[in-house]
C-alpha positions in Angstrom: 0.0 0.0 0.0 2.7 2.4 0.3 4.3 2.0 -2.3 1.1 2.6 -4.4 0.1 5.6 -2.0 3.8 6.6 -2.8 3.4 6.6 -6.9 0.0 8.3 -6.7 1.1 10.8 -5.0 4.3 11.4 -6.6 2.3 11.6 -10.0 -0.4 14.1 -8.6 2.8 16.2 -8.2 4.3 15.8 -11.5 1.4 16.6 -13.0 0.7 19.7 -10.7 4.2 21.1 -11.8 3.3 20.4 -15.0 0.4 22.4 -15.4 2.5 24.9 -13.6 5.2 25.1 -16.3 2.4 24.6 -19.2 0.5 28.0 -17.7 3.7 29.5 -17.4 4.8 29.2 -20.9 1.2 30.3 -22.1 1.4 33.5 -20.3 5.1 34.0 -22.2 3.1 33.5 -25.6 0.9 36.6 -25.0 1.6 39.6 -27.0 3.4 41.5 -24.5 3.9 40.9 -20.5 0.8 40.5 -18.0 1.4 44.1 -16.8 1.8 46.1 -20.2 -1.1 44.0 -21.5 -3.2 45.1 -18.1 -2.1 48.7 -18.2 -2.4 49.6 -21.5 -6.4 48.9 -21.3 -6.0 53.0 -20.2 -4.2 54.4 -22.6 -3.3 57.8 -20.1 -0.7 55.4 -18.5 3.0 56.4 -19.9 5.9 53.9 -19.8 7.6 54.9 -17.0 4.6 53.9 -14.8 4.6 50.4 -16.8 8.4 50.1 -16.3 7.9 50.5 -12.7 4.7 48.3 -12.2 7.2 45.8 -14.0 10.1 46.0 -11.7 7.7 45.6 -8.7 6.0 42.7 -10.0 9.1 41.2 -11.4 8.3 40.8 -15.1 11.2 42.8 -15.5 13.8 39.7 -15.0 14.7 37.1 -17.3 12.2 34.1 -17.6 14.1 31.7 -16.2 14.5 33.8 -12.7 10.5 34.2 -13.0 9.8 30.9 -13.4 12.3 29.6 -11.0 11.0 32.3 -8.3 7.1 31.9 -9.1 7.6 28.3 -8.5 9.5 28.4 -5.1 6.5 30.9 -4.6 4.1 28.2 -4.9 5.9 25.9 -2.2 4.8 28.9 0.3 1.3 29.2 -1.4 2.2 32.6 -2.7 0.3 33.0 -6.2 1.5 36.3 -6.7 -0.7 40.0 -6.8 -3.3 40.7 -8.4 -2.8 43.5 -11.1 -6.1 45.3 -10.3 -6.6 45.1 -6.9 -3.2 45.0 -5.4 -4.2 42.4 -3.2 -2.3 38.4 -3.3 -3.8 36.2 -5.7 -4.1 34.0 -2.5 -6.2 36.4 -0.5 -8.3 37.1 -3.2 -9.2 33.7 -4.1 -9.7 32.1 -0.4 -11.6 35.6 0.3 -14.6 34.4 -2.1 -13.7 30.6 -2.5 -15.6 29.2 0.6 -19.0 30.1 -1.3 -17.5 28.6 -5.0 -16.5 25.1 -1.7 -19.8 25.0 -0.2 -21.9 25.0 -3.8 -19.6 22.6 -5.6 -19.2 20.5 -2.8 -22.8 20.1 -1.8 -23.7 19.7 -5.4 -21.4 17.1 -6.1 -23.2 14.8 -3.2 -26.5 15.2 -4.3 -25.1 14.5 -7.6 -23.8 11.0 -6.1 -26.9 10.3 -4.5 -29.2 11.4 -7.5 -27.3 9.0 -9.6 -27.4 6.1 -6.8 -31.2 6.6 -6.6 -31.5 7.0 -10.1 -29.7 3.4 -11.0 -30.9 1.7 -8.0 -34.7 2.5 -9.1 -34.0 1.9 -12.9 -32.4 -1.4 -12.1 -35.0 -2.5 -9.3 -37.6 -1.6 -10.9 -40.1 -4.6 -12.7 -42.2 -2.1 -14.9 -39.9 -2.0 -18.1 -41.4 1.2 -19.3 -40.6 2.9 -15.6 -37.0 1.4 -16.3 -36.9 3.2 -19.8 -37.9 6.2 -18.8 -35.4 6.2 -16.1 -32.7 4.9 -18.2 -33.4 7.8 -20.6 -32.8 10.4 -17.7 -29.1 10.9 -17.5 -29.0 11.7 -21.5 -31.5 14.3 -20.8 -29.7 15.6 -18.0 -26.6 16.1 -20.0 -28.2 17.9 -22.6 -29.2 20.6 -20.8 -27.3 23.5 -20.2 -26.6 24.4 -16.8 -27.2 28.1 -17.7 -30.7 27.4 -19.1 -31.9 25.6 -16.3 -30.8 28.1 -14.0 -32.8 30.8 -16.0 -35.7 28.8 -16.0 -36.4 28.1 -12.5 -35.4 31.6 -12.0 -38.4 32.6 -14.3 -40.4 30.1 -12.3 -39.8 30.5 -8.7 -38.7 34.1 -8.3 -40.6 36.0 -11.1 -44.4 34.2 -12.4 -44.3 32.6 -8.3 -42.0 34.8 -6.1 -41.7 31.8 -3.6 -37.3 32.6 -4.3 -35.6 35.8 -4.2 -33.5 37.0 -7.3 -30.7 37.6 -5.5 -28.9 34.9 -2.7 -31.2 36.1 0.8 -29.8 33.4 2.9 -33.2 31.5 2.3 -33.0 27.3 2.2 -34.5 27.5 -1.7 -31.9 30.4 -2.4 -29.3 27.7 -1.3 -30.9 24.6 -3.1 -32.0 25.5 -6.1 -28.3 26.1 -7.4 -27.2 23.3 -5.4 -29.7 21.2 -7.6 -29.3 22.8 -11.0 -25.5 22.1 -10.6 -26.3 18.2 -9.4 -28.7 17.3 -11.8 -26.1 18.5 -14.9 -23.0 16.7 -12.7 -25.2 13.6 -11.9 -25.7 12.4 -16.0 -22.0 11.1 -16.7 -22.1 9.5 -13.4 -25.2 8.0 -14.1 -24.8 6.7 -17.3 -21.6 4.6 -17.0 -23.1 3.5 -13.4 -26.2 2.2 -15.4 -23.6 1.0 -18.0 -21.8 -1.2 -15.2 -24.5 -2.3 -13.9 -25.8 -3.7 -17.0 -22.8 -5.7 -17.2 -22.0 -6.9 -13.7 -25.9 -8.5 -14.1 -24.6 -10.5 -17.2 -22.3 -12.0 -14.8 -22.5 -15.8 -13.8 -22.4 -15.0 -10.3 -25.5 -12.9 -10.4 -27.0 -16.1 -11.1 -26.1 -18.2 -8.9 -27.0 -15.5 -6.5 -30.6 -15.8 -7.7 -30.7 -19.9 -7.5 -29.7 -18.7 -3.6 -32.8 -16.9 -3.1 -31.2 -13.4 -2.3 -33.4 -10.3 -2.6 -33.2 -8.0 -5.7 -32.3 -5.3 -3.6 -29.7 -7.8 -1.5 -28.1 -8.5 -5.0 -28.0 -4.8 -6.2 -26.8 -3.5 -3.0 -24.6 -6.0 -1.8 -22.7 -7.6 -4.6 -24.1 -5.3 -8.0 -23.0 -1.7 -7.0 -19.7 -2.5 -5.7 -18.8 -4.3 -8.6 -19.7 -1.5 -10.7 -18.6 1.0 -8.7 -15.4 1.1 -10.5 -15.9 2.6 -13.3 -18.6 5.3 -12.0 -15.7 6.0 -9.6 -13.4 7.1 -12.4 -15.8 9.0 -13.9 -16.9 11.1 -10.9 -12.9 12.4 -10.8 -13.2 13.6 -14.1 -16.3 15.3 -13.5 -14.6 17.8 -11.1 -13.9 20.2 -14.3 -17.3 19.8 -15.3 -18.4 20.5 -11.7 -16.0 23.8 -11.3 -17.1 25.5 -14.5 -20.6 24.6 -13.8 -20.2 26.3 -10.8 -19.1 29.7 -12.1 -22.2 29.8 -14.6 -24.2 28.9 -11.5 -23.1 31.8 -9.6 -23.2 33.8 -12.4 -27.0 33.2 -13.1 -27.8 32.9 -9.1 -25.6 36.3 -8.7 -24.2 34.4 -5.8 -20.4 35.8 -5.1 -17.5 33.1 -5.1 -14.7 32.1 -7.5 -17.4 33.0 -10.7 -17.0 36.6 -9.9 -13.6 36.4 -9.2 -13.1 34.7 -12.7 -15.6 37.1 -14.4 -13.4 40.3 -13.0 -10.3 38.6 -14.1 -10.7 38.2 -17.9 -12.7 41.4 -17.7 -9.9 43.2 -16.9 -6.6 40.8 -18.1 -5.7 40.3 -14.9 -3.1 37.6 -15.8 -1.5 36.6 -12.8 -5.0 36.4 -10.9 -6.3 34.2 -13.8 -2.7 32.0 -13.7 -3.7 31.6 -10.1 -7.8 30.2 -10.8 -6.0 27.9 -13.5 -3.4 26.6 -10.9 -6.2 26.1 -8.5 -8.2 24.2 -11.0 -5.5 21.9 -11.8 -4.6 21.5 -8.5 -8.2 20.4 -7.3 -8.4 18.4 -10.1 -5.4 16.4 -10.1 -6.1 16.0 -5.7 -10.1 14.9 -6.6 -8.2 12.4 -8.7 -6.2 11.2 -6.3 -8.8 10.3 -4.2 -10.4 8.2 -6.6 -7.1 6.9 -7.0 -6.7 6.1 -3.2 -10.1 4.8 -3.0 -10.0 2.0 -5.6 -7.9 -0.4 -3.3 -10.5 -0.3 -1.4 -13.0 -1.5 -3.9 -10.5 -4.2 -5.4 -7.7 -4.8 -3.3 -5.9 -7.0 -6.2 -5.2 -3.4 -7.4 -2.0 -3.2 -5.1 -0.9 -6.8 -5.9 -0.8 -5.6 -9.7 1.8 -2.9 -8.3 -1.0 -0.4 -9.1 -0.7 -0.8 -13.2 -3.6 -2.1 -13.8 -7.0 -0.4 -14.6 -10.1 -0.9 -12.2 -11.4 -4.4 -12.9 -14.9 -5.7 -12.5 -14.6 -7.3 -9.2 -15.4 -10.5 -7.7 -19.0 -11.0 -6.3 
C-alpha cells in the first residue's frame, strides 16, 4: 500500500508542476507581458509607470529567474498579486472561494446520490417502461445546459411565483435550487456509466447463482451489483470535477451568488493575468487531488489493485 500511495502521489505532483510550467509558458506566448497587456487597457498610462509596475512585479527579470522564483512561490502558497486590486492572488481567491467550496461540494453529493437513486430504481424496478424512462434520464440531464436551467427556474420560482428571491437572501430555496441545478447536470456522466456497469455486472455468472440462492433484488443490487460496478462510475466522478467547477461559475453567475465566478468574471474582464494564472493553478490543482482520491479509494474496492503494483485499470470485481 505504500508503495502505491507513494506513486499516486508522486504523479499528482508531477502533474501539478506540469500544469505549472504549461500555464507558465502560455502567459510567455501573449503579446506582451501580464502588466503592459493590463495597463495599456488605459491608454493615459505612460511607460515609465509600466516600467515601474514591471520591476515591482518582477516581469522585469529574465524568464528563467521568473519561473524559477514563481515556483518556489508556490511551495509557500504565494500565487503572486493581483494586477487590479493589489491584493495576493491567495487572499483574493480564499476571500470568495468558501462560497464557489460549499456549492460545488454540496452539489457534487447530491449528484452522487441522484445518480445512486437513479440506477438503483432503474435497475430494481419490474415495470420496463418505468426502467426506460429512467434509463433515458441521465441523456436528458446532459443535454441541458446548466445556464438554461438556471434561467428557468429563475423565471419560475422568483418572477411568475416569487416563492425565491432573485438575488442569494440566505433562504433554504436560495441555497438549493443552485445546489440542484449544478447536481442534476453533474449527476448524468455518473449515471450513465453507473447504469452501463451495472448492466454488465448483471450478465455476470455469479448474479446467477445468487438468484438460484434466493437473495433479494435489492440484497443482490446493494450487496454484490454496485460494488462491482462501482469502479468505473468511480473514475468517472474524478473527471467530472472540471465539469463541476465550471458549472459552478455559470451557476453563480446566473444565481448572482459571489465566489470564484465573480472572481473569474473580473479577471478576464480586466486581463488580470497573474490572478487568472492563479484560478488555472487552483483548478489543476483540485483536479489532479479529486483524482487522487479516486485513486486512493480504488484499493478499497478491489484490493488486487495493489498486488498488480498499481498498473492495472479498475477491474470488474469478484462478487
Amino acid at each position: 500500500m505504500a508503495r502505491y500511495l507513494a506513486q499516486r502521489v508522486g504523479q499528482a505532483l508531477l502533474v501539478v508542476w506540469l500544469a505549472y510550467t504549461l500555464v507558465f509558458l502560455a502567459v510567455q506566448l501573449l503579446p506582451s507581458d501580464p502588466v503592459t497587456i493590463f495597463l495599456t487597457v488605459d491608454s493615459a498610462v505612460d511607460q515609465a509607470a509600466i516600467d515601474t509596475m514591471k520591476s515591482q512585479y518582477g516581469y522585469d527579470q529574465p524568464l528563467a529567474v521568473q519561473y524559477l522564483h514563481q515556483l518556489a512561490g508556490l511551495f509557500s502558497g504565494d500565487f503572486g498579486y493581483s494586477l487590479a486590486s493589489g491584493q495576493s492572488v491567495r487572499d483574493r481567491i480564499s476571500g470568495v472561494a468558501g462560497s464557489t467550496v460549499a456549492l460545488a461540494g454540496s452539489a457534487f453529493i447530491i449528484a452522487v446520490v441522484i445518480a445512486v437513486l437513479l440506477v438503483a430504481a432503474a435497475t430494481l424496478t419490474r415495470r420496463n417502461a418505468v426502467r426506460r424512462v429512467l434509463v433515458n434520464l441521465p441523456p436528458l440531464f446532459s443535454a441541458i445546459p446548466v445556464f438554461w436551467l438556471g434561467l428557468v427556474l429563475l423565471e419560475l420560482l422568483s418572477i411568475r411565483w416569487g416563492v425565491m428571491s432573485l438575488f442569494p437572501d440566505g433562504s433554504f430555496l436560495s441555497l438549493a435550487v443552485p445546489v440542484l441545478v449544478l447536481a442534476i447536470i453533474v449527476s448524468a456522466p455518473v449515471a450513465q456509466v453507473l447504469l452501463k456497469g451495472m448492466n454488465h455486472v448483471y450478465e455476470q455468472p455469479f448474479i446467477d447463482v445468487l438468484r438460484a440462492k434466493g437473495a433479494s433484488r435489492s440484497w443482490i443490487f446493494f450487496r454484490h451489483a454496485l460494488k462491482n460496478a462501482a469502479g468505473p462510475a468511480l473514475t468517472i466522478t474524478g473527471i467530472t470535477v472540471g465539469t463541476l467547477f465550471a458549472g459552478s461559475v455559470i451557476t453563480e453567475t446566473v444565481f448572482a451568488r459571489s465566489g470564484l465566478g465573480s472572481v473569474v468574471l473580473q479577471a478576464v474582464t480586466t486581463q488580470d493575468v497573474p490572478l487568472v494564472q492563479g484560478l488555472v493553478l487552483l483548478t489543476a490543482t483540485v483536479f489532479v487531488v479529486v483524482n487522487l482520491i479516486v485513486d486512493l479509494l480504488y484499493p478499497l474496492l478491489d484490493p488486487r489493485i495493489l498486488k498488480s503494483n498499481g498498473q492495472g485499470a479498475p477491474r470488474a470485481l469478484a462478487a
